[in-house]
C-alpha positions as CSV (number, residue, x, y, z in Angstrom):
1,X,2.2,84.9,123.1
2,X,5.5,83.0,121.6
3,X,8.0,85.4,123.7
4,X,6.0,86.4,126.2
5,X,7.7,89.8,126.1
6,X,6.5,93.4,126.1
7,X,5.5,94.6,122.9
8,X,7.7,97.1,122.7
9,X,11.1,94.0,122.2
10,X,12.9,93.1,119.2
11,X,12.2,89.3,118.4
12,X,14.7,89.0,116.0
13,X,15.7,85.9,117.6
14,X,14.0,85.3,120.7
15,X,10.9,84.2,119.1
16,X,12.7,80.4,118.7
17,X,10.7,80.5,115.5
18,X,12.1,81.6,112.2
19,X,10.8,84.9,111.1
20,X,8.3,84.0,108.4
21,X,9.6,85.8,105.2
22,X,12.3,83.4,105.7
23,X,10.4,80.4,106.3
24,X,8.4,80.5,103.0
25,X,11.8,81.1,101.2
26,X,13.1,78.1,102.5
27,X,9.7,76.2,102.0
28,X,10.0,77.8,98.5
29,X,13.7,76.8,97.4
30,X,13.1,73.1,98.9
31,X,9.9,72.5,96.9
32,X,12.0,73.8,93.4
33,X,14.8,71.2,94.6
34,X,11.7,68.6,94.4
35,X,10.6,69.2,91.4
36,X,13.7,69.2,89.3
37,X,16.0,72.5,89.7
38,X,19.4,71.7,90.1
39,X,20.8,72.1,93.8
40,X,23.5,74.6,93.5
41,X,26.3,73.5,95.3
42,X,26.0,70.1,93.8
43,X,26.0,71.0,89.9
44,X,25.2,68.0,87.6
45,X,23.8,65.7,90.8
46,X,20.5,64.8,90.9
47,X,17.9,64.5,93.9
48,X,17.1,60.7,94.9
49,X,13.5,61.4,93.7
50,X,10.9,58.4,95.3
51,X,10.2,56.6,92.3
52,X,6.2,57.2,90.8
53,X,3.8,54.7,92.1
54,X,3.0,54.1,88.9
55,X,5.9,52.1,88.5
56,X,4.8,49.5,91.1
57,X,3.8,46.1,90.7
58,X,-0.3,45.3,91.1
59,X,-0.5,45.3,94.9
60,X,-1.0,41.5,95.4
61,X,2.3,40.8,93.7
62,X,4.2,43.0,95.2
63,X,7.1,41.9,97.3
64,X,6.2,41.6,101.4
65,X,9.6,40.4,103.3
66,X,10.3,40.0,106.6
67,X,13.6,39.8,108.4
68,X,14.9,38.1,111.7
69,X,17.2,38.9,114.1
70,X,20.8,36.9,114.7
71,X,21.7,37.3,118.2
72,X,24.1,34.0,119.0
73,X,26.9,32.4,116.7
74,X,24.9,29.2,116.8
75,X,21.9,30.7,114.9
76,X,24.7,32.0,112.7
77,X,26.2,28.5,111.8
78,X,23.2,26.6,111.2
79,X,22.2,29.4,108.9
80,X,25.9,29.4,107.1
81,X,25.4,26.0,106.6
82,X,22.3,25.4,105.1
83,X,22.6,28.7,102.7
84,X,26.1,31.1,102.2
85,X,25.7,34.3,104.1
86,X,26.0,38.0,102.5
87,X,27.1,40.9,105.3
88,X,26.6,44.4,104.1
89,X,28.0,47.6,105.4
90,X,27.6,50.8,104.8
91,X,30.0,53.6,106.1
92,X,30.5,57.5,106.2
93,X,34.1,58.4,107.3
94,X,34.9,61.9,107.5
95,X,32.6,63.5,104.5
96,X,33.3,60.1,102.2
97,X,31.0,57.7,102.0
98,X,31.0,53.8,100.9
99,X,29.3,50.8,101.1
100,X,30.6,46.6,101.0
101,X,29.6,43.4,101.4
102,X,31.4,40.0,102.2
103,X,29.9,36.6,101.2
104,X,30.7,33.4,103.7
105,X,30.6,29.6,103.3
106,X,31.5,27.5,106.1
107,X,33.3,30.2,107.7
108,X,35.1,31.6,105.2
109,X,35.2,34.6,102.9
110,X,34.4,33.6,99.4
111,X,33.5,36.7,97.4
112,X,33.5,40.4,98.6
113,X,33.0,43.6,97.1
114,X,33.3,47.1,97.3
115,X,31.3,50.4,96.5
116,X,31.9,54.3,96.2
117,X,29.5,56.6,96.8
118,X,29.2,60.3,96.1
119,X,30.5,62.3,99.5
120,X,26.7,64.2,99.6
121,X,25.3,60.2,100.2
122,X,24.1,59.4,103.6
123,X,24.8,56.4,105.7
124,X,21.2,55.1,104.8
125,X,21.7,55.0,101.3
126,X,25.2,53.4,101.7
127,X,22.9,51.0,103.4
128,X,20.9,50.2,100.6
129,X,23.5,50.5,98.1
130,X,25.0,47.5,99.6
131,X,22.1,45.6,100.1
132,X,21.3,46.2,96.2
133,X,25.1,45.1,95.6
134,X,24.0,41.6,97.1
135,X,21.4,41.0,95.3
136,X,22.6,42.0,92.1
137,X,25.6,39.1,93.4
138,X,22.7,36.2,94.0
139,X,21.4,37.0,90.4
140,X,25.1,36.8,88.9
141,X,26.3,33.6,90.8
142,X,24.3,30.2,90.1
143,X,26.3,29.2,93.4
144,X,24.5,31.9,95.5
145,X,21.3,31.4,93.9
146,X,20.2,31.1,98.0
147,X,21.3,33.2,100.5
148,X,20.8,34.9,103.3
149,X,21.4,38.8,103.2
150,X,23.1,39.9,107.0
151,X,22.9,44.0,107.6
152,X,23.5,45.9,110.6
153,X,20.8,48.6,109.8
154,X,17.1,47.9,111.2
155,X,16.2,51.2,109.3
156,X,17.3,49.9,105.8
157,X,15.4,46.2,106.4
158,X,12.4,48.1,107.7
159,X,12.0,49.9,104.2
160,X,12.4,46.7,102.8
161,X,9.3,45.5,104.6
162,X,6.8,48.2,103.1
163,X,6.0,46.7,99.7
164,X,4.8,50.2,98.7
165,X,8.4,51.6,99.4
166,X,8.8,54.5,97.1
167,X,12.8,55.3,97.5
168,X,14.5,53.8,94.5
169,X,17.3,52.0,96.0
170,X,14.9,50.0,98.2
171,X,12.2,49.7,95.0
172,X,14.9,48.1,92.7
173,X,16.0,45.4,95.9
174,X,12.3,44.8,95.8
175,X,12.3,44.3,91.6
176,X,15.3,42.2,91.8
177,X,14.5,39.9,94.7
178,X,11.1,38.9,92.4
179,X,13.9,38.0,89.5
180,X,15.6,35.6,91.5
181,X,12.4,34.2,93.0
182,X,10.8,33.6,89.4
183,X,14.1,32.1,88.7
184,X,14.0,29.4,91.8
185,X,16.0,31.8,93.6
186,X,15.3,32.9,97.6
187,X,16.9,35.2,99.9
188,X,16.5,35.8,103.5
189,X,17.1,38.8,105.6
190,X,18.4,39.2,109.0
191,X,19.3,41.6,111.3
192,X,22.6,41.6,113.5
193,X,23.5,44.1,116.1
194,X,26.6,46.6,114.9
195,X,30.0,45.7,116.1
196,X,28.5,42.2,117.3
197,X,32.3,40.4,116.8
198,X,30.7,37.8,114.2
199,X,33.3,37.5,112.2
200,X,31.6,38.2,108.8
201,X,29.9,41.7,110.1
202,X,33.5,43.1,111.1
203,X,35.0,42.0,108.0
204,X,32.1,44.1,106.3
205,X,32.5,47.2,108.3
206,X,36.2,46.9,107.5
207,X,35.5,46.4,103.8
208,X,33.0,49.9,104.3
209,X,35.9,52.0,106.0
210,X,38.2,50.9,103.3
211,X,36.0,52.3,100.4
212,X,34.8,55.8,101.7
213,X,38.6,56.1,102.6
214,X,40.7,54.8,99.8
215,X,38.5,53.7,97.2
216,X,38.9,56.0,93.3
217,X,35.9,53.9,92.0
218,X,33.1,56.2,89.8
219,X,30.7,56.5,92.5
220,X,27.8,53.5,92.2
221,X,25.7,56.0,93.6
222,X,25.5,59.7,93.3
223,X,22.3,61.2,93.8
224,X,21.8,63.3,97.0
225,X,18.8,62.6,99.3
226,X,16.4,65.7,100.5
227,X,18.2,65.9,103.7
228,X,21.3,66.8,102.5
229,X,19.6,69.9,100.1
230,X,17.4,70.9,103.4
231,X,20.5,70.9,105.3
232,X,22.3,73.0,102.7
233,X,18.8,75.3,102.7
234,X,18.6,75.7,106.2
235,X,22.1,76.8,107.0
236,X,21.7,79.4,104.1
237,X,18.5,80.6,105.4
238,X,20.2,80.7,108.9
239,X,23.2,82.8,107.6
240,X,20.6,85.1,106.2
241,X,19.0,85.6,109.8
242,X,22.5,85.9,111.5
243,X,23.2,88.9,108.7
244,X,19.9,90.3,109.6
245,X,20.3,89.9,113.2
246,X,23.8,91.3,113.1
247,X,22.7,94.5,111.1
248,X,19.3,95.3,113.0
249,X,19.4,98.4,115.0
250,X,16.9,96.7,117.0
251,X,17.3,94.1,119.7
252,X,21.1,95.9,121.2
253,X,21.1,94.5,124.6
254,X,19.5,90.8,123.2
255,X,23.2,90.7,121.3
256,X,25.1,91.6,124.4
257,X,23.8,87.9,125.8
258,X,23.6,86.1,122.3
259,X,26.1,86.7,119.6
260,X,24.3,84.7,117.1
261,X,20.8,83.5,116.5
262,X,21.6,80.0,116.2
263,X,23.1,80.7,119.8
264,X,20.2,81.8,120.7
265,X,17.7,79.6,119.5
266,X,19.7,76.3,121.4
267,X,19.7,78.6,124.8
268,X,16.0,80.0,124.6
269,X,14.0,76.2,123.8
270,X,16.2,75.1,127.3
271,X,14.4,77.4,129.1
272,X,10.7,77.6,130.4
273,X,9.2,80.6,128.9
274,X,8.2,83.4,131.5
275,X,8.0,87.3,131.1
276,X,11.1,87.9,133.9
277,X,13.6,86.0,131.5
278,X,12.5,88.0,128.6
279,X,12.7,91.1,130.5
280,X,16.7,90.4,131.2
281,X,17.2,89.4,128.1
282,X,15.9,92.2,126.0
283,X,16.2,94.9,128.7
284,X,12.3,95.8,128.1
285,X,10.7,95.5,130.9
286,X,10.7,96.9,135.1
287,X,14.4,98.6,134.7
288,X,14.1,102.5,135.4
289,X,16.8,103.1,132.5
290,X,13.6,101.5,130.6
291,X,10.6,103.3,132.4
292,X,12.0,106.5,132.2
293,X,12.1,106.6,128.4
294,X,8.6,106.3,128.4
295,X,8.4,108.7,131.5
296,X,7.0,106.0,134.1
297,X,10.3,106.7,136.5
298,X,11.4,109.6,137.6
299,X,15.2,109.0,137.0
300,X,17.0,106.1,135.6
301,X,19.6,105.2,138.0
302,X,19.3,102.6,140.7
303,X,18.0,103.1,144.3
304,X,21.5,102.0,145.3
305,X,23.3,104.5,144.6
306,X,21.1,107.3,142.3
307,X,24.1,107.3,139.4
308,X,24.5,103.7,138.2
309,X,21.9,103.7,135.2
310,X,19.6,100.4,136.3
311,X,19.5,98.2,133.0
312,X,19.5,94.6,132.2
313,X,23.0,93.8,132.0
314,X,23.5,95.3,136.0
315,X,21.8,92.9,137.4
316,X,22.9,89.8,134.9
317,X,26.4,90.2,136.7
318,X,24.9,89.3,140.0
C-alpha cells in the first residue's frame, strides 16, 4: 500500500519511508543525545538541554511580555527619545556563527558589543545570545536602566512571550528582565523588519558579520541545539541506507534510474503514486522480460522486432 508496487519489488528506496531497523536506531541515538551522552563529533560540548520546570517562577509571577512592531523612522525617534534603543543581531556566515548589539541615543551609537558563538550554534540562538547580551548591558549601566530592546527575529521575541519558555537562553532573558524590574528598571521589545535601512539595525547586522567572521573571542555560547545532533544523526543513518542500497543485490534496475536513495526519496514524494510508475521504475511489472521468468509470456522480446529483450529501461528512452 506505500509503493503501490508488485510484491515481488525491492523497496529499498522507493518506499519514501526509512526502512524501520533504521528508524528506531536513529530514534534510539537521538533519545541518548537527550539524556546526557556526549555527541560524538562534538567531544566536550554539551546539548542546550530546556531547562527543568522546576526551575520556574510560581506561575503568577512569571514574566508575560509583549513586543511591537517598528515600521516608520518616526515611531523610531520618538521611541529613541524618550528611552535609548538596543539593536541585536544575530549572524551565521559560512559555518561561524555570532551575535551583537548596538545601543543609540539621539541618533548615535553609544555602546556596542560583540559575541562569539561556537560554529555548531544556530542563527536562533545567536538570536537570543544577543538579546541576553542587552539585558545583561541594562543591568550593568545605571544610564540604560530603560530601554527599549530592537531585534530583527519575530521567532526569538515570540519565545520571549511564553512565560513557561523552557530553552535556557530565553529563561535567563526572562530571570533577568524581573532583576531590573525589581530594581525600577523596564525594557520594551520591538520588532523591525530585517534589512529595514534604520540605521541602528544595519549597524547591528554589520556588528554580527564582523564576529562570526573575525572575532577570536572564547565562544559566549557553546552548547549545540537538538537540530544540529538530528542533523548529524540523520545524515549518518542516510549514509548507512545509501551503503545498503548500494550493496543489495536487490532492486538492479531501481539503481539504473536512482544512484542514491536520498536521490530518490526527493524524486519519488514529487510524483503522485500509481502502480505504472512503479512498474518503470523497478522493472516488475507487464514487461515480457518480466513475465517470462515467472512463465506468463511465452518469450521475452518485444512484439517489434522478437530479439530486443522488452524491459523497463526500453521504453524509459522513449
Amino acid at each position: 500500500m506505500i509503493s503501490k508496487a508488485h510484491r515481488t519489488s525491492s523497496m529499498v528506496s522507493l518506499a519514501r519511508i526509512l526502512p524501520l531497523d533504521l528508524r528506531a536506531k536513529e530514534n534510539d541515538e537521538l533519545y541518548k543525545i537527550k539524556i546526557g551522552k556526549p555527541l560524538p563529533q562534538l567531544p566536550g560540548r554539551e546539548l542546550a538541554k530546556p531547562v527543568s520546570p522546576y526551575t520556574l517562577l510560581h506561575p503568577p509571577e512569571r514574566q508575560k511580555l509583549s513586543y511591537s512592531s517598528i515600521t516608520t523612522e518616526d515611531e523610531l525617534k520618538s521611541m529613541e527619545n524618550e528611552w535609548p534603543c538596543i539593536y541585536t543581531d544575530g549572524s551565521k556566515i559560512a559555518g561561524r556563527v555570532g551575535a551583537a548589539i548596538t545601543c543609540w541615543k539621539e541618533g548615535q551609537e553609544i555602546y556596542k558589543a560583540r559575541l562569539k558563538l561556537g560554529n555548531h550554534c544556530s542563527v536562533y540562538q545567536a538570536e537570543l545570545a544577543a538579546i541576553l547580551k542587552a539585558t545583561e548591558v541594562i543591568q550593568s549601566k545605571h544610564t540604560l536602566r530603560k530601554a527599549n530592546i530592537l531585534s530583527d527575529s519575530q521567532s526569538a521575541l515570540e519565545c520571549l512571550t511564553n512565560p513557561n519558555t523552557l530553552h535556557p537562553l530565553a529563561a535567563e532573558i526572562l530571570d533577568r528582565i524581573l532583576e531590573i524590574r525589581r530594581n525600577q528598571g523596564e525594557v520594551r521589545f520591538f520588532w523591525i523588519k530585517e534589512n529595514c535601512g534604520i540605521p541602528g539595525n544595519e549597524r547591528a547586522v554589520e556588528l554580527g558579520k564582523s564576529a562570526a567572521e573575525t572575532s577570536k573571542q572564547k565562544p559566549a555560547f557553546d552548547c549545540f541545539p537538538l537540530s544540529f545532533a538530528r542533523r548529524l544523526i540523520r545524515d549518518n543513518i542516510m549514509q548507512n541506507w545509501q551503503e545498503r542500497y548500494t550493496t543489495a543485490e536487490t532492486g538492479r534496475v531501481t539503481k539504473k534510474f536512482f544512484s542514491s536513495v536520498t536521490h530518490a526519496y526527493k524524486t519519488m514524494t514529487k510524483f503522485h503514486i500509481n502502480n505504472l510508475r512503479y512498474q518503470i521504475f523497478t522493472g516488475h511489472g507487464g514487461f515480457k522480460a518480466y513475465l517470462h521468468k515467472f512463465k506468463v509470456a511465452q518469450s521475452p522480446c518485444c512484439d517489434c522486432d522478437q530479439t530486443t529483450p522488452q524491459i523497463a529501461e526500453f521504453y524509459a528512452q522513449f
